[in-house]
Predicted model as a PDB file, atoms N, CA, C, CB and O in Angstrom, pLDDT in the B-factor column:
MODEL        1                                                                  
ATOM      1  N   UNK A   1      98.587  76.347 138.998  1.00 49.00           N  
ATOM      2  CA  UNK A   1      99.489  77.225 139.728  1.00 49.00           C  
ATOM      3  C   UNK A   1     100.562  77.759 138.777  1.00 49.00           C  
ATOM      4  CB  UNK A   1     100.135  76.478 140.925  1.00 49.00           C  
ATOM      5  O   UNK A   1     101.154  77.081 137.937  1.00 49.00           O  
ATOM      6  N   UNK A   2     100.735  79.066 139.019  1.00 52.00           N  
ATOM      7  CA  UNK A   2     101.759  79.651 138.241  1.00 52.00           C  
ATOM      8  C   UNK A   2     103.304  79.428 138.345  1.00 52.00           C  
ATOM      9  CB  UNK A   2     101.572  80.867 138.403  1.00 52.00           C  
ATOM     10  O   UNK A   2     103.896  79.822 139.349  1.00 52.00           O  
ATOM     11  N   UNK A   3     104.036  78.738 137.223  1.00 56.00           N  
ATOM     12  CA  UNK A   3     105.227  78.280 137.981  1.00 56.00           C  
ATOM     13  C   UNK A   3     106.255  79.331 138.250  1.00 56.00           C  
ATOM     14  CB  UNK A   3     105.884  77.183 137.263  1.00 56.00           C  
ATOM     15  O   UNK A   3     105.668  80.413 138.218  1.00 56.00           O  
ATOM     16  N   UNK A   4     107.683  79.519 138.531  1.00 56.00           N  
ATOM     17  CA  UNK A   4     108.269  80.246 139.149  1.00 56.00           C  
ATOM     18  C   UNK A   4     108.579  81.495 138.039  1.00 56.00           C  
ATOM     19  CB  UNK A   4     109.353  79.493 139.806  1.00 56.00           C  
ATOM     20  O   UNK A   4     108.330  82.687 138.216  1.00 56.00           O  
ATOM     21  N   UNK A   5     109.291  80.774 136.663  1.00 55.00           N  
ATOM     22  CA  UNK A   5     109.560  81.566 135.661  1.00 55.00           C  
ATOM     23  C   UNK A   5     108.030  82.498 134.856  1.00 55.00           C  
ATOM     24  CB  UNK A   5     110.368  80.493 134.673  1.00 55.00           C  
ATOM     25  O   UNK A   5     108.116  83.476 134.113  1.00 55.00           O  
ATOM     26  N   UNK A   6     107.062  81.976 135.196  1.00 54.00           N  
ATOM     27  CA  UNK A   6     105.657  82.640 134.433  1.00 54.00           C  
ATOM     28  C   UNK A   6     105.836  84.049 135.228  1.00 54.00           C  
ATOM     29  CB  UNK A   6     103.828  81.685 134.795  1.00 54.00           C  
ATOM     30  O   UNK A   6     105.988  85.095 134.597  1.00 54.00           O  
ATOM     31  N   UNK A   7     105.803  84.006 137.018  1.00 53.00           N  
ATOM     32  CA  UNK A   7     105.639  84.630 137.426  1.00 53.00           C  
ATOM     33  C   UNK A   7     106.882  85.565 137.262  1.00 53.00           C  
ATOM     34  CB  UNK A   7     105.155  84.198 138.288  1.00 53.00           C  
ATOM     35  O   UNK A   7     106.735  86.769 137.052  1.00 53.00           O  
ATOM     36  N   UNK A   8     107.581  85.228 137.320  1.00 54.00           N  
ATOM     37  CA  UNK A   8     108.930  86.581 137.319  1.00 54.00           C  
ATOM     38  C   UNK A   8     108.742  87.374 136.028  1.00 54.00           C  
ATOM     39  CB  UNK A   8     110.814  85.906 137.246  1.00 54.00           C  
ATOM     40  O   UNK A   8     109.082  88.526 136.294  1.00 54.00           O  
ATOM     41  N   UNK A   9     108.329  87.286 134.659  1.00 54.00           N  
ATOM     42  CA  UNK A   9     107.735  87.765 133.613  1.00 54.00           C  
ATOM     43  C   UNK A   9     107.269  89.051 134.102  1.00 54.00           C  
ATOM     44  CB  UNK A   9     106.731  86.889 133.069  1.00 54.00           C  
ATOM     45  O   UNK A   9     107.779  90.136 133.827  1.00 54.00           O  
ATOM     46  N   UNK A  10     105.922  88.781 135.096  1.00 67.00           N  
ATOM     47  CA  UNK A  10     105.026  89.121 134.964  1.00 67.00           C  
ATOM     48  C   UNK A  10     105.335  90.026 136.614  1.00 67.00           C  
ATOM     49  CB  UNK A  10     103.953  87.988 134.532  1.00 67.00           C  
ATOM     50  O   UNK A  10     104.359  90.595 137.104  1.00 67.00           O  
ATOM     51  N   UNK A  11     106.425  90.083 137.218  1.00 80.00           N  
ATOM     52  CA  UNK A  11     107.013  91.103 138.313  1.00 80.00           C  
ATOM     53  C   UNK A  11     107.016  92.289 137.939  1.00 80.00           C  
ATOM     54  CB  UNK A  11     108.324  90.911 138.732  1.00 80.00           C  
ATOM     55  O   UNK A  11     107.634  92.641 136.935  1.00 80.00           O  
ATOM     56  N   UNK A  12     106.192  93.263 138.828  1.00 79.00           N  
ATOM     57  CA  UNK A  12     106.137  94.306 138.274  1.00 79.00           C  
ATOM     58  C   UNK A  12     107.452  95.595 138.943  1.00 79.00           C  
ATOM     59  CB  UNK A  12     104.572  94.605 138.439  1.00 79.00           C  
ATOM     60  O   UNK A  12     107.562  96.819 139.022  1.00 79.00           O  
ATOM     61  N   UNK A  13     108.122  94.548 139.249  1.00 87.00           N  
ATOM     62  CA  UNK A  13     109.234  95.156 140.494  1.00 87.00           C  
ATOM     63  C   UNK A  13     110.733  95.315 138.980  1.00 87.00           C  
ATOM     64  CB  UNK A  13     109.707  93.346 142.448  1.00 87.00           C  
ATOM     65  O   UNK A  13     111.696  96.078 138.898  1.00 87.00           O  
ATOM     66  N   UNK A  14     110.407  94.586 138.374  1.00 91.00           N  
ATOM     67  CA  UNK A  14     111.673  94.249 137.135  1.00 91.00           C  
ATOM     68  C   UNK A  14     112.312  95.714 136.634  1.00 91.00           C  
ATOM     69  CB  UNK A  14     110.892  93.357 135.496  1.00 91.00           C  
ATOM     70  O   UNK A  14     111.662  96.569 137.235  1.00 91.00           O  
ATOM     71  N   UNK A  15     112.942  96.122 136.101  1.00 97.00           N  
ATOM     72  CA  UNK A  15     113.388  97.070 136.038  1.00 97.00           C  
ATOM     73  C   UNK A  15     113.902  96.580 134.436  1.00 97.00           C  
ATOM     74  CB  UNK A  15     114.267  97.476 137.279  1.00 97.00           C  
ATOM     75  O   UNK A  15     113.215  97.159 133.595  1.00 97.00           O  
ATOM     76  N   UNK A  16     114.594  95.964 134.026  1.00 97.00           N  
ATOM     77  CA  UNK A  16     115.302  95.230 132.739  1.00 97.00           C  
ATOM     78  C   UNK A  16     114.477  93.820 132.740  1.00 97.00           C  
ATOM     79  CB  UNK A  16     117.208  94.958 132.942  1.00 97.00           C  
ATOM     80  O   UNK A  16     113.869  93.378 133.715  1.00 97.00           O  
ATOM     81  N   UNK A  17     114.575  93.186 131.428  1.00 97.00           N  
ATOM     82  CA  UNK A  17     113.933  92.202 131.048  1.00 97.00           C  
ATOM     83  C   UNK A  17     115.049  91.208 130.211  1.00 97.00           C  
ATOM     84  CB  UNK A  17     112.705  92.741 130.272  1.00 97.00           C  
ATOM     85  O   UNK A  17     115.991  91.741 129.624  1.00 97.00           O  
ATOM     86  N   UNK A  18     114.916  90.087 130.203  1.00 97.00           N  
ATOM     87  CA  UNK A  18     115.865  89.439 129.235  1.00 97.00           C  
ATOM     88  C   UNK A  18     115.092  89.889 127.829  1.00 97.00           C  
ATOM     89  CB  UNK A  18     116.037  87.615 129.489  1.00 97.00           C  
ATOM     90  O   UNK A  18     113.975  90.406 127.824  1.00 97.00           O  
ATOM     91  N   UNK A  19     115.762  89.646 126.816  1.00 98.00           N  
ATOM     92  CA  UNK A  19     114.842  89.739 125.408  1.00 98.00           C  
ATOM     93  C   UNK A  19     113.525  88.170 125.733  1.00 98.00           C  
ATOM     94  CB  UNK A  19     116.301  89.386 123.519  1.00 98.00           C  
ATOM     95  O   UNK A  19     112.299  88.278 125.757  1.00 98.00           O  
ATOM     96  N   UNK A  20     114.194  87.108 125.897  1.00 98.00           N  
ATOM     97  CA  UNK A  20     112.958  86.384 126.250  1.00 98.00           C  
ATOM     98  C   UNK A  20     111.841  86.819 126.950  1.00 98.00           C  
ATOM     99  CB  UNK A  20     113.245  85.463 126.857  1.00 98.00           C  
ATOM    100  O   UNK A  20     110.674  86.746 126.567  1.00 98.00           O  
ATOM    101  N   UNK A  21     112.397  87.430 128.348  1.00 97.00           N  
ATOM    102  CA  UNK A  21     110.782  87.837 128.801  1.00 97.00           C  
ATOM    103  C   UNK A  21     110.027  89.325 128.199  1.00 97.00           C  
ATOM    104  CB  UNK A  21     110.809  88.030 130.606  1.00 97.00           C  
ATOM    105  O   UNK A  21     108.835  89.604 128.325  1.00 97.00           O  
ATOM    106  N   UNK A  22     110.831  89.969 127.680  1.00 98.00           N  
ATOM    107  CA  UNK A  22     110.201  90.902 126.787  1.00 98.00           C  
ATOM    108  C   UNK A  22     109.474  90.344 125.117  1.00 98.00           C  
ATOM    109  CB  UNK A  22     111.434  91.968 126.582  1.00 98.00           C  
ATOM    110  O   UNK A  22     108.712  91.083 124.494  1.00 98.00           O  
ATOM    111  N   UNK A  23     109.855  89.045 124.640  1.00 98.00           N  
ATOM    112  CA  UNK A  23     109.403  88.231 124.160  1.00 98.00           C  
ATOM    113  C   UNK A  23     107.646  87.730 123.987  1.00 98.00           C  
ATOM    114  CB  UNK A  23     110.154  87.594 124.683  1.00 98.00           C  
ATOM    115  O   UNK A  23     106.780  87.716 123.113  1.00 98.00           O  
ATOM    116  N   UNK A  24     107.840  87.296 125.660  1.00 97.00           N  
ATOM    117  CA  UNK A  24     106.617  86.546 126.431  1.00 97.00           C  
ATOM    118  C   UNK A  24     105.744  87.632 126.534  1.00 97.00           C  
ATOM    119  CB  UNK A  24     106.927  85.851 127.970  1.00 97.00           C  
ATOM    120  O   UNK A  24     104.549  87.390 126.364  1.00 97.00           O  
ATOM    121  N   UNK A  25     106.134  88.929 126.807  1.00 96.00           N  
ATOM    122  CA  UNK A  25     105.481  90.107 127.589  1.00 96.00           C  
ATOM    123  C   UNK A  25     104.325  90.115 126.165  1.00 96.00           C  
ATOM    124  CB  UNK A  25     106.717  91.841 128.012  1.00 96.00           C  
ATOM    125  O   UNK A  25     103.118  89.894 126.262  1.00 96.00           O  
ATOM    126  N   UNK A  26     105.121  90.449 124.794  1.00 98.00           N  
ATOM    127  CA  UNK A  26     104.541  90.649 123.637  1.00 98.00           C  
ATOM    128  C   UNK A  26     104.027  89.900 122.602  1.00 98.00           C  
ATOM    129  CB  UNK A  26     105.115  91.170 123.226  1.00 98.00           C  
ATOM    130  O   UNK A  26     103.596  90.305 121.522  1.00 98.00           O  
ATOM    131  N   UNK A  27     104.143  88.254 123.212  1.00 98.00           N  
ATOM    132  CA  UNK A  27     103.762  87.206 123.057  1.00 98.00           C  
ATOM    133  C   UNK A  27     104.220  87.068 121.161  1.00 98.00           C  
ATOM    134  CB  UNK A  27     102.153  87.147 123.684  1.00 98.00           C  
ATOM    135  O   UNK A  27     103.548  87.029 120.130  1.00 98.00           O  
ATOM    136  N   UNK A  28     105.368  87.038 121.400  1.00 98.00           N  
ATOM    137  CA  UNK A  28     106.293  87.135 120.214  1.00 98.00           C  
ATOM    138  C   UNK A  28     107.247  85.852 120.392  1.00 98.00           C  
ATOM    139  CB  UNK A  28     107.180  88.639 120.188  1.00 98.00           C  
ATOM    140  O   UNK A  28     107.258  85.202 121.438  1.00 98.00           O  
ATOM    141  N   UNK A  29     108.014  85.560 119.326  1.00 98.00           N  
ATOM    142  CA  UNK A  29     109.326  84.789 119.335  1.00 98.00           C  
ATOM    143  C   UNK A  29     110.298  85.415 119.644  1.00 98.00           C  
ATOM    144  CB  UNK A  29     109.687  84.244 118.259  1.00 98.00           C  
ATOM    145  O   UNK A  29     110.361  86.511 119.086  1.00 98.00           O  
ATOM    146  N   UNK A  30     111.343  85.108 120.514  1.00 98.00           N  
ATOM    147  CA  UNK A  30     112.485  85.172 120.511  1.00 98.00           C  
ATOM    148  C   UNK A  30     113.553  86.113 119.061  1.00 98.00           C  
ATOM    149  CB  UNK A  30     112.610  83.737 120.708  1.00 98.00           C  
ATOM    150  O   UNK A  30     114.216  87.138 118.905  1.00 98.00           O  
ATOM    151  N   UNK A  31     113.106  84.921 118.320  1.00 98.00           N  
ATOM    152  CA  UNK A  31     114.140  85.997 116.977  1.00 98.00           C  
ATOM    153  C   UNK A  31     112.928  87.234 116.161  1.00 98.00           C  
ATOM    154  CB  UNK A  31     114.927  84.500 115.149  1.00 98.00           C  
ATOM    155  O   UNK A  31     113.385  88.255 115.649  1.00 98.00           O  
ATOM    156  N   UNK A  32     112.150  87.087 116.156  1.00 98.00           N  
ATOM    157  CA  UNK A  32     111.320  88.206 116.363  1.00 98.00           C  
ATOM    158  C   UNK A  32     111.680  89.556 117.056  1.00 98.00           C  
ATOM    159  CB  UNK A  32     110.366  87.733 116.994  1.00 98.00           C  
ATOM    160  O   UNK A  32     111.899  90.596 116.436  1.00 98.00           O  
ATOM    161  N   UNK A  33     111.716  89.416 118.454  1.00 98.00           N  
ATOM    162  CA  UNK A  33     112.151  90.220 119.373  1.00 98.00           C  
ATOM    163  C   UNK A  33     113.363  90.909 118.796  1.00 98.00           C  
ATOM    164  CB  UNK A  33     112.383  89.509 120.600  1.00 98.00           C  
ATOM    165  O   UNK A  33     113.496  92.104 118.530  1.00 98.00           O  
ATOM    166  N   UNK A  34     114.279  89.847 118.647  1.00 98.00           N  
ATOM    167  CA  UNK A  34     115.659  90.586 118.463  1.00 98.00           C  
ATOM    168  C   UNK A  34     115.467  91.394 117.237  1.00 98.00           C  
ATOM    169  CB  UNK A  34     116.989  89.563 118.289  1.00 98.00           C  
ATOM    170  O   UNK A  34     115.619  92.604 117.400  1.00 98.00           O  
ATOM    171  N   UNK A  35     115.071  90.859 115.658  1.00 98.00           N  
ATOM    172  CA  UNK A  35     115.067  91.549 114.869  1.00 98.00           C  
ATOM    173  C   UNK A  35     114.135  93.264 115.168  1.00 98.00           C  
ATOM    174  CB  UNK A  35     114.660  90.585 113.889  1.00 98.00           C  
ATOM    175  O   UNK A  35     114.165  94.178 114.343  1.00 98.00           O  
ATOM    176  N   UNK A  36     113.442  93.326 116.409  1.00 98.00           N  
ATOM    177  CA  UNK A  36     112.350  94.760 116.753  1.00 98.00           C  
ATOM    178  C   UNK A  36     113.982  95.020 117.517  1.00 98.00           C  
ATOM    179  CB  UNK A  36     110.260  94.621 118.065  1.00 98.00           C  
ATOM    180  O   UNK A  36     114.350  96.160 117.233  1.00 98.00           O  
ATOM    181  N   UNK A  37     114.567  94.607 118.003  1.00 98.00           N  
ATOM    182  CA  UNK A  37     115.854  95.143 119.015  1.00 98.00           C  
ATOM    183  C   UNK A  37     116.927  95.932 117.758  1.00 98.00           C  
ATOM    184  CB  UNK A  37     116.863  93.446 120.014  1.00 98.00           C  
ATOM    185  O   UNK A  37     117.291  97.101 117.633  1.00 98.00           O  
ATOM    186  N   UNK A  38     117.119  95.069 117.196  1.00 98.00           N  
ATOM    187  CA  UNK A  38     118.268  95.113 115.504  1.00 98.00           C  
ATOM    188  C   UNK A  38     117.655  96.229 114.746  1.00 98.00           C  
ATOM    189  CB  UNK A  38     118.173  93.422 114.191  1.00 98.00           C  
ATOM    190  O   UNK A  38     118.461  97.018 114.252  1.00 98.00           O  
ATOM    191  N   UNK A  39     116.218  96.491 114.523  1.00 98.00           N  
ATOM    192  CA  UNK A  39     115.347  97.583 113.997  1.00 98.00           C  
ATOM    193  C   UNK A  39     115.533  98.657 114.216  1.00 98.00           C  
ATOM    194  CB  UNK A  39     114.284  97.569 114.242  1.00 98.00           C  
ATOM    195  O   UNK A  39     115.747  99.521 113.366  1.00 98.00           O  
ATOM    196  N   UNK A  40     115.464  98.890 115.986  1.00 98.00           N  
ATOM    197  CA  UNK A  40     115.507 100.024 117.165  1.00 98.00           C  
ATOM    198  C   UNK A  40     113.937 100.415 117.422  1.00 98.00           C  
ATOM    199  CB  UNK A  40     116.479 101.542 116.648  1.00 98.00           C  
ATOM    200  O   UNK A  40     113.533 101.328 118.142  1.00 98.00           O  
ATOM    201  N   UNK A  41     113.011  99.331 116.517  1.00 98.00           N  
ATOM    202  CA  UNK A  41     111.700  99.514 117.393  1.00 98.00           C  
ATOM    203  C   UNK A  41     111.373  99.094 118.536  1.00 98.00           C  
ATOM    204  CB  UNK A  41     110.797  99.138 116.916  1.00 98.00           C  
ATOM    205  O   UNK A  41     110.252  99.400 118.943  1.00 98.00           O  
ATOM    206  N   UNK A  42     112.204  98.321 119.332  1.00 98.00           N  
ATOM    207  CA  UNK A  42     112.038  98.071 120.201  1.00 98.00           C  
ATOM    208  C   UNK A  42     113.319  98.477 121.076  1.00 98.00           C  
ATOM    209  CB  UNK A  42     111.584  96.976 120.074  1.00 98.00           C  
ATOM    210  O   UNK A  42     114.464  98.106 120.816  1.00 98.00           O  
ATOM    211  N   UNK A  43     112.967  99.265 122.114  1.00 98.00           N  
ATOM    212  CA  UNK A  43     114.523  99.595 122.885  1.00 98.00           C  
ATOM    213  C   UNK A  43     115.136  98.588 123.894  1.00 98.00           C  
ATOM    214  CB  UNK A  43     114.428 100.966 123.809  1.00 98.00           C  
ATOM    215  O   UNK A  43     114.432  98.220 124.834  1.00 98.00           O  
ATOM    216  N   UNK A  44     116.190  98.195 123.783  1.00 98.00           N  
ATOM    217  CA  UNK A  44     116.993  97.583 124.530  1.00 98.00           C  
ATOM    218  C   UNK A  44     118.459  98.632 124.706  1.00 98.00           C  
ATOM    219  CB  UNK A  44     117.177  96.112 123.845  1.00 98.00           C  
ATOM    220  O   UNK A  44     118.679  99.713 124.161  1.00 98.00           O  
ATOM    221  N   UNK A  45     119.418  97.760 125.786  1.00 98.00           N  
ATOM    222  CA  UNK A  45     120.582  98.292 126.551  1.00 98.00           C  
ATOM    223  C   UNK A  45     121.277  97.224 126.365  1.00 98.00           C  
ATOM    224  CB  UNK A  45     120.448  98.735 128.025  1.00 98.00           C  
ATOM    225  O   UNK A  45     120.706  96.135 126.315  1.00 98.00           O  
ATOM    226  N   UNK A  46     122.818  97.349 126.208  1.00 97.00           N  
ATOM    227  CA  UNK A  46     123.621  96.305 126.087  1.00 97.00           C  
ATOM    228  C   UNK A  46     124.096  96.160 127.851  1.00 97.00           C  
ATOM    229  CB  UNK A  46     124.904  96.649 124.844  1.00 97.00           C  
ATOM    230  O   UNK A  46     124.296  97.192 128.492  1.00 97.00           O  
ATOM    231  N   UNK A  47     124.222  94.951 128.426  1.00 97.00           N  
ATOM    232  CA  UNK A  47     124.985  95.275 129.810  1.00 97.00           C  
ATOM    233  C   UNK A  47     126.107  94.086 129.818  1.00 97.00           C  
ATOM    234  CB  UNK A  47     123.851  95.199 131.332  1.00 97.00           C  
ATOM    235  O   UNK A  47     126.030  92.858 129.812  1.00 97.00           O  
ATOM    236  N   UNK A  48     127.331  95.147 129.835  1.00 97.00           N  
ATOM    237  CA  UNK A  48     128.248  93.843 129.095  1.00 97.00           C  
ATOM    238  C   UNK A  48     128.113  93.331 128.166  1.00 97.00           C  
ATOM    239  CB  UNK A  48     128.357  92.825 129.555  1.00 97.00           C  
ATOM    240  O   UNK A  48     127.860  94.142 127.275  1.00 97.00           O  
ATOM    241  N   UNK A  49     128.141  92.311 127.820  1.00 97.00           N  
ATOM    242  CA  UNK A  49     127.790  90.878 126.743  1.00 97.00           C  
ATOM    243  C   UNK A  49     126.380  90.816 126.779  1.00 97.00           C  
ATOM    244  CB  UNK A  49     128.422  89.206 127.276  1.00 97.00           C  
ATOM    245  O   UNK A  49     125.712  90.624 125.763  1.00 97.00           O  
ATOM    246  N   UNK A  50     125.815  90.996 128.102  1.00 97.00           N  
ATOM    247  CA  UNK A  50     123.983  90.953 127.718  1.00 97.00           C  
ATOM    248  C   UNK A  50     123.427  92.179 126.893  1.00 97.00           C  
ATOM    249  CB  UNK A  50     122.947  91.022 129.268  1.00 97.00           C  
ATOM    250  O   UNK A  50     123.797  93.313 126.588  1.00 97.00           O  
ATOM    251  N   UNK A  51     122.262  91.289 126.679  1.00 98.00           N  
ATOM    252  CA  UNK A  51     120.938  92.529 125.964  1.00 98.00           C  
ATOM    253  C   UNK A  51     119.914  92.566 126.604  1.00 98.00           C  
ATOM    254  CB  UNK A  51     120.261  92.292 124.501  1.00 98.00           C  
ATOM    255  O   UNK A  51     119.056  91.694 126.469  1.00 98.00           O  
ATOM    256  N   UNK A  52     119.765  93.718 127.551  1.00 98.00           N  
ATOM    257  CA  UNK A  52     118.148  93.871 128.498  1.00 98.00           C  
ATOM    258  C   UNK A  52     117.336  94.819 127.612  1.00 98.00           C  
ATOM    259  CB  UNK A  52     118.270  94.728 130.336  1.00 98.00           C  
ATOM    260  O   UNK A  52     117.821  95.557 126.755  1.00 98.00           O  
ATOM    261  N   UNK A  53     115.707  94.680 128.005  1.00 98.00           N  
ATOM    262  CA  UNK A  53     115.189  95.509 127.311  1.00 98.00           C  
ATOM    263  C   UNK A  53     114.498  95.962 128.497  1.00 98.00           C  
ATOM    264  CB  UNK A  53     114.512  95.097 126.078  1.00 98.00           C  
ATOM    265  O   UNK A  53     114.247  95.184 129.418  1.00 98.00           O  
ATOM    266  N   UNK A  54     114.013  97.819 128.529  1.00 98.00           N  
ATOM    267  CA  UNK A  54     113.618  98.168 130.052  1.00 98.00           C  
ATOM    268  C   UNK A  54     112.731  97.718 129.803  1.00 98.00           C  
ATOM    269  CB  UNK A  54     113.525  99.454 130.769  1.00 98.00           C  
ATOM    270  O   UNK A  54     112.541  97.217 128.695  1.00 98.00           O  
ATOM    271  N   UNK A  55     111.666  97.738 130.961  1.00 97.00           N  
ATOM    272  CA  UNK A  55     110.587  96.833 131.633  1.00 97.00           C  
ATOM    273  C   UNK A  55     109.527  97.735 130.555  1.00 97.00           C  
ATOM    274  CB  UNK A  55     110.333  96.925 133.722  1.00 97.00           C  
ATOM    275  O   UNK A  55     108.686  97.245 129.801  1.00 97.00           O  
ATOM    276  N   UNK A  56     109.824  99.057 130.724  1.00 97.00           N  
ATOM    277  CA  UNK A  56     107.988 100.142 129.529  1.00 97.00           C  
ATOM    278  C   UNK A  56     108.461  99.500 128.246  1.00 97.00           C  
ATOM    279  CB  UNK A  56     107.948 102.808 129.157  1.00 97.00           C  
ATOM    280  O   UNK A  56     107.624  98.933 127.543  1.00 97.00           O  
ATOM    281  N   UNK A  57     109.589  99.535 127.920  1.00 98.00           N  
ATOM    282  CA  UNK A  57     109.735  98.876 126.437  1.00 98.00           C  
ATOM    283  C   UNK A  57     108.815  98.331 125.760  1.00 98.00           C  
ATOM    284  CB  UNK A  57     110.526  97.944 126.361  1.00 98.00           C  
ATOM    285  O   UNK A  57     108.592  98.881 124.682  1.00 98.00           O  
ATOM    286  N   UNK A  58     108.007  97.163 126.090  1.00 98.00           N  
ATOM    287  CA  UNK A  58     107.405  96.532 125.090  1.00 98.00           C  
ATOM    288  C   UNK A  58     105.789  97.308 124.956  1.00 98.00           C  
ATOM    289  CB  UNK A  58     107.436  94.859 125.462  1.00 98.00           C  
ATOM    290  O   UNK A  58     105.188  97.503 123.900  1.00 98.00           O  
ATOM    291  N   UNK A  59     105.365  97.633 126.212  1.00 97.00           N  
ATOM    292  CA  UNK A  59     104.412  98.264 126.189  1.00 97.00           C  
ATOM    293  C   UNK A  59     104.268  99.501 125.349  1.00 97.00           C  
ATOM    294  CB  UNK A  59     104.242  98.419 127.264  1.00 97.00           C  
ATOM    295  O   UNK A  59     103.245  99.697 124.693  1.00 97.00           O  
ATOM    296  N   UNK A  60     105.826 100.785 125.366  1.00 98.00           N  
ATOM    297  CA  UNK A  60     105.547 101.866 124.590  1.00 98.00           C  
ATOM    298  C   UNK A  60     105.639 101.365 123.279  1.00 98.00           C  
ATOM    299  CB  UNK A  60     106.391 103.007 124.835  1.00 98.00           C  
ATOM    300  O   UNK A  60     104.864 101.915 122.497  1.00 98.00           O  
ATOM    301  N   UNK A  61     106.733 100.020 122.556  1.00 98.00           N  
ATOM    302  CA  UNK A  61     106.500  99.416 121.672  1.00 98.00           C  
ATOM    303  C   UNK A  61     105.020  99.549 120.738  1.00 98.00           C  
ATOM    304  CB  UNK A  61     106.771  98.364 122.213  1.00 98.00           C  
ATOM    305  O   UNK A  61     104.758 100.165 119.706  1.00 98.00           O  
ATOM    306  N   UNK A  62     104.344  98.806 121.488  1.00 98.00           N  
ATOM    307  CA  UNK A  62     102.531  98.624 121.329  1.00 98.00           C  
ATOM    308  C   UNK A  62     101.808 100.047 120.986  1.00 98.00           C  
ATOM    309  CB  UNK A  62     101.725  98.047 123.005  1.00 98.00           C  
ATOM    310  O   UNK A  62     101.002 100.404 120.127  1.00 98.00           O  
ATOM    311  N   UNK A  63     102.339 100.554 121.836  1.00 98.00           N  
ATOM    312  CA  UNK A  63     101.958 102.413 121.907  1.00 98.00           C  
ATOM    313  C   UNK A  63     101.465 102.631 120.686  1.00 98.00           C  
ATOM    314  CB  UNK A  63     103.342 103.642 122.122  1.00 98.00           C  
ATOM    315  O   UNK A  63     100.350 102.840 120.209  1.00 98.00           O  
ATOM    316  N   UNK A  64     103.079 102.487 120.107  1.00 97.00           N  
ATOM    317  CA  UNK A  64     103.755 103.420 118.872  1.00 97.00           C  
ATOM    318  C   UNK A  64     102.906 102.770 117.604  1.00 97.00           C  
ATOM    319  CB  UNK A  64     105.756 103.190 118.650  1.00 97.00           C  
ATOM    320  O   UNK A  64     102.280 103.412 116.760  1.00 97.00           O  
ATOM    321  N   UNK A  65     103.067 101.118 117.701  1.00 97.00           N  
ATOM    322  CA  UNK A  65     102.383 100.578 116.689  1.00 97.00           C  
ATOM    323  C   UNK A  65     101.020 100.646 116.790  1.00 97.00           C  
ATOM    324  CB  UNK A  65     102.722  99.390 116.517  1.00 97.00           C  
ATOM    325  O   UNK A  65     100.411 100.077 115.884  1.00 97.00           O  
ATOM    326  N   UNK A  66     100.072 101.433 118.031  1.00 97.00           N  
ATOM    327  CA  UNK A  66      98.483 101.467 117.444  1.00 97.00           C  
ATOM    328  C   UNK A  66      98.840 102.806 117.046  1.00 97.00           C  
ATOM    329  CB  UNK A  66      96.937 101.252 118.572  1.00 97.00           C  
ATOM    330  O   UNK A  66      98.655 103.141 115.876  1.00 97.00           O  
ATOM    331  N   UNK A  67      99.279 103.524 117.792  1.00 97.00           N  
ATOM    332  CA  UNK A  67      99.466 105.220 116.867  1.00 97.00           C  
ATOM    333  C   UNK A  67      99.154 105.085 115.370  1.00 97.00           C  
ATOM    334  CB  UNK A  67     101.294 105.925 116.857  1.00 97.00           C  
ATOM    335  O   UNK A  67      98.287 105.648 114.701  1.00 97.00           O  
ATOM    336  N   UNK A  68     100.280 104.007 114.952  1.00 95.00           N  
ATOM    337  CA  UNK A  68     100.894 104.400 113.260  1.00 95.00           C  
ATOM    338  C   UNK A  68      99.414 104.111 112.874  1.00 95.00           C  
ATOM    339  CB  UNK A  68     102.415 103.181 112.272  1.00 95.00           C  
ATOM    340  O   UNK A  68      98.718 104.763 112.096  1.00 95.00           O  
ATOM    341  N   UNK A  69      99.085 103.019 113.567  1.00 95.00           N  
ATOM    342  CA  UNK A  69      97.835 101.935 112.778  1.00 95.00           C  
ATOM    343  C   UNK A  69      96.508 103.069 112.888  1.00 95.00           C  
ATOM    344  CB  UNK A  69      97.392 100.016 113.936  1.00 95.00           C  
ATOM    345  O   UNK A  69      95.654 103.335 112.042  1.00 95.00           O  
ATOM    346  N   UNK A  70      96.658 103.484 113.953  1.00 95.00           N  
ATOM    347  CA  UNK A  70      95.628 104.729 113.938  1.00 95.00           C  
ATOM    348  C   UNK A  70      95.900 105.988 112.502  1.00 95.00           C  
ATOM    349  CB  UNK A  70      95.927 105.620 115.660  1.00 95.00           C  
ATOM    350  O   UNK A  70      95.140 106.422 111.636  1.00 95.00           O  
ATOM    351  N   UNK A  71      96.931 106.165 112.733  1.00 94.00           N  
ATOM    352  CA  UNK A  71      97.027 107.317 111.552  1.00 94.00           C  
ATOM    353  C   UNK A  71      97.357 106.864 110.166  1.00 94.00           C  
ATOM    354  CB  UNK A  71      98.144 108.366 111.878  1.00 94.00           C  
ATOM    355  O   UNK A  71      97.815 107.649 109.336  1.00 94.00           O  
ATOM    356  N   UNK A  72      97.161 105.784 109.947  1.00 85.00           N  
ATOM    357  CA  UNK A  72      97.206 105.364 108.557  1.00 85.00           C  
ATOM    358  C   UNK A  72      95.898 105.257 108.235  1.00 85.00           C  
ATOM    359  CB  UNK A  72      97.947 104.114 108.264  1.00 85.00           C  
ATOM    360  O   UNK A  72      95.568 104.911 107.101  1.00 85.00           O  
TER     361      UNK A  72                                                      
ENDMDL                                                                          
END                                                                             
């Protein structure tokens, strides 16, 4: 059974993501993530003191990197 936090990941209702579950989404590390956030390959929003990343984020992420991989 899927526990509570697997499933909220994987809500397709989310709108913002913590960097962790944008993390999980891309089956990445944590400081990973941030350094694609610190890059600007990966888009995030500051809200307050937090860092969300929108929900297409990691996916157009992926996009961009088969593109390049395609045109190289």
């Amino acid at each position: 059974m899927d526990t509570p936090q697997l499933r909220e990941v994987d809500d397709p209702t989310l709108v913002l993501l913590t960097v962790e579950e944008a993390a999980r989404r891309l089956r990445i590390g944590r400081t990973t993530c941030y350094q694609l956030i610190r890059s600007g390959e990966l888009e995030s929003i500051p809200i307050g003191s937090l860092r969300r990343v929108p929900a297409e984020a990691p996916a157009e992420y992926v996009a961009r990197r088969r593109a390049q991989q395609r045109a190289a």
